[in-house]
N, C-alpha and C positions, 0 to 999 in steps of 0.2 A: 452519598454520592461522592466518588474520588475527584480528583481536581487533577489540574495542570494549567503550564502556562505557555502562550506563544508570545514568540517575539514579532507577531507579526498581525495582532489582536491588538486595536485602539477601538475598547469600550465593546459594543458589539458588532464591531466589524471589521473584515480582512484587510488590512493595509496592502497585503501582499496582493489579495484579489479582486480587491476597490469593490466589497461586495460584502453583505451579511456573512459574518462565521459560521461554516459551517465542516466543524470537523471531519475528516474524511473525502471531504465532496472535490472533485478533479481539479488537480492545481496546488491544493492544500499540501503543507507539506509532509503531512500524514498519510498522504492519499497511497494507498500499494501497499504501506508500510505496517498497518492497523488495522485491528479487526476488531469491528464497531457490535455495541450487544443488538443494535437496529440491525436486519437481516438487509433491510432495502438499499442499507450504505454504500452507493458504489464503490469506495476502500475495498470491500467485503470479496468483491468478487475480483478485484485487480491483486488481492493477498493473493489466490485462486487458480489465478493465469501464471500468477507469476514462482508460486508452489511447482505448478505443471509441469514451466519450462525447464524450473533447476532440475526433476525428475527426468524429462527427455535429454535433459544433457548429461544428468548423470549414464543413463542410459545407454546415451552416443558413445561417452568415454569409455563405458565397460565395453560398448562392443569393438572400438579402436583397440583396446588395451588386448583382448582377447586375440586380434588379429595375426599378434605378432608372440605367442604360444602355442 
């Protein structure tokens, strides 16, 4: 199993979320940013959304860029 470490981890709980550790989970500050091997991770699916949105902007851009060719 790999490791890491937060700066925001005292022992087994979130200082940042005054709440049990749990990597991933909303607020964390992995949360969007990380794709957990658990499928249920909400992380998992804000990675997801947020894959999407860079697609439809790249998108927008292409068709802005095209307007003016």
């Amino acid at each position: 199993m790999g490791g890491w470490t937060c700066s925001h981890q005292r022992g087994e709980l979130c200082d940042l979320l005054k709440k049990a550790c749990d990597p991933g989970d909303k607020g964390c500050v992995l949360y969007g940013k990380a794709v957990f091997s658990n499928p249920e991770n909400p992380s998992n699916a804000a990675v997801e959304r947020r894959e999407e949105m860079r697609k439809r902007k790249g998108l927008r851009d292409e068709m802005e860029d095209a307007k003016f060719f």
